[in-house]
C-alpha positions in Angstrom: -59.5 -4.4 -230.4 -58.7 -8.0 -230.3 -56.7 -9.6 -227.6 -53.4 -9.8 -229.5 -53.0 -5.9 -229.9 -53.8 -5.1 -226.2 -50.2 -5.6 -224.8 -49.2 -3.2 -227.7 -51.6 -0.7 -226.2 -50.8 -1.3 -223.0 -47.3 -0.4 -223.9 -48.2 3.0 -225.9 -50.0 3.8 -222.7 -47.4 3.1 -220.5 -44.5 5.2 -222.7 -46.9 8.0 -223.1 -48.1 8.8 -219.6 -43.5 8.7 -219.4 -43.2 5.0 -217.6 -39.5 3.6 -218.7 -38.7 -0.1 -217.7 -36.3 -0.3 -215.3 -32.5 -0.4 -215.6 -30.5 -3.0 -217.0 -29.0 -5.4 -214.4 -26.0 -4.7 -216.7 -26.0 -0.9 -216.2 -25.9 -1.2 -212.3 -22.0 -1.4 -210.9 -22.0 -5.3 -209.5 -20.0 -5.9 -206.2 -19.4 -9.4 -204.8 -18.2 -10.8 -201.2 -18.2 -14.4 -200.0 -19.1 -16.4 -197.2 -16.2 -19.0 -196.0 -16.0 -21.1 -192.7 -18.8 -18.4 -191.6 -16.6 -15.3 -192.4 -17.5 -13.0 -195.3 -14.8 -11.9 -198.0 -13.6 -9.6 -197.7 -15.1 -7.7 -194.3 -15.2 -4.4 -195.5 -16.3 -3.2 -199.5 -15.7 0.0 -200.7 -18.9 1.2 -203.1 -19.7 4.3 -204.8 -21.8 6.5 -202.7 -24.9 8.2 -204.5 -24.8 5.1 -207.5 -27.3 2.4 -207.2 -25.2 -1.1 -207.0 -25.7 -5.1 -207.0 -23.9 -6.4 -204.3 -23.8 -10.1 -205.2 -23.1 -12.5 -201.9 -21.8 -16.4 -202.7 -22.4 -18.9 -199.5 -19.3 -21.3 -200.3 -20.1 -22.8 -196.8 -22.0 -26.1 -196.9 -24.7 -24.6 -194.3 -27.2 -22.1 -195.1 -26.3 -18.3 -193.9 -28.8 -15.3 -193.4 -27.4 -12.6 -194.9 -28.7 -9.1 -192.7 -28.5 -5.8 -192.4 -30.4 -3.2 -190.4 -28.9 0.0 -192.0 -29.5 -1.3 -195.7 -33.1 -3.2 -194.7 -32.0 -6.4 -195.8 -32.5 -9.6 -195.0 -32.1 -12.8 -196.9 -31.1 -16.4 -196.5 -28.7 -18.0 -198.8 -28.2 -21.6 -199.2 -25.1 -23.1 -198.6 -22.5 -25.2 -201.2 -22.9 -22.0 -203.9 -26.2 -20.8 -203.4 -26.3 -16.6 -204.1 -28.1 -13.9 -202.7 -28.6 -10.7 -205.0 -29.3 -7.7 -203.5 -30.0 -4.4 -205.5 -29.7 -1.0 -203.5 -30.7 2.2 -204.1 -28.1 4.8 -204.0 -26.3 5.2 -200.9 -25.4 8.1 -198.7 -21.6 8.1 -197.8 -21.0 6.3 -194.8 -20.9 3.0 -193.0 -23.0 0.1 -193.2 -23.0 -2.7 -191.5 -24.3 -6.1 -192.3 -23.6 -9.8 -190.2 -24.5 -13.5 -190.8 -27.3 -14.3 -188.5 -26.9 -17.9 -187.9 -22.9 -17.4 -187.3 -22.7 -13.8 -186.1 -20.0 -14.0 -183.5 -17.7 -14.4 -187.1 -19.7 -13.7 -189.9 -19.6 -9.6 -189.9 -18.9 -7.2 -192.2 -19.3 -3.6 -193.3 -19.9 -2.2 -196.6 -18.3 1.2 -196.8 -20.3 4.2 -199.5 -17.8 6.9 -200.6 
């Protein structure tokens, strides 16, 4: 077999033994909040429970933020003056979850709420 056809085999392998690629980024529901003057807009976001979702979050601070959340496992630093963190999560049970801005956590809290 020469080295051009081995991704095509690869491939037949992979759909044969029932691998799929993953979802579209454009099939998963997108949610957004902000971060301004170390607050995040809005506080509380209602999601679908049981639905995997992209929760996009903009720093439009000038400071870098650590976005963080125990209950959803995530952590992540986002730059400041636009920078985004992406964050895709599996599908959530209904309830509460809350997630805070390390750096500035006396302000920057929030809660994403799974119905």
């Amino acid at each position: 077999m020469t080295a051009r056809f081995l991704p095509v085999a690869f491939a037949a392998t992979f759909l044969a033994m029932g691998f799929t690629a993953p979802a579209h980024a454009g099939d998963v529901p997108t949610f957004e909040i902000s971060i301004k003057d170390h607050k995040f807009n809005p506080e509380t976001i209602e999601v679908p429970a049981n639905t995997e979702i992209k929760l996009v979050v903009t720093n439009l601070d000038e400071t870098a933020e650590e976005f963080e959340s125990y209950e959803l496992n995530r952590e992540k630093i986002i730059a400041g003056g636009g920078g985004k963190g992406v964050f895709y999560l599996d599908a959530l049970k209904p309830g509460s979850y809350p997630f805070f801005g390390d750096f500035n956590q006396a302000t920057a809290k929030g809660t994403l709420i799974a119905k």
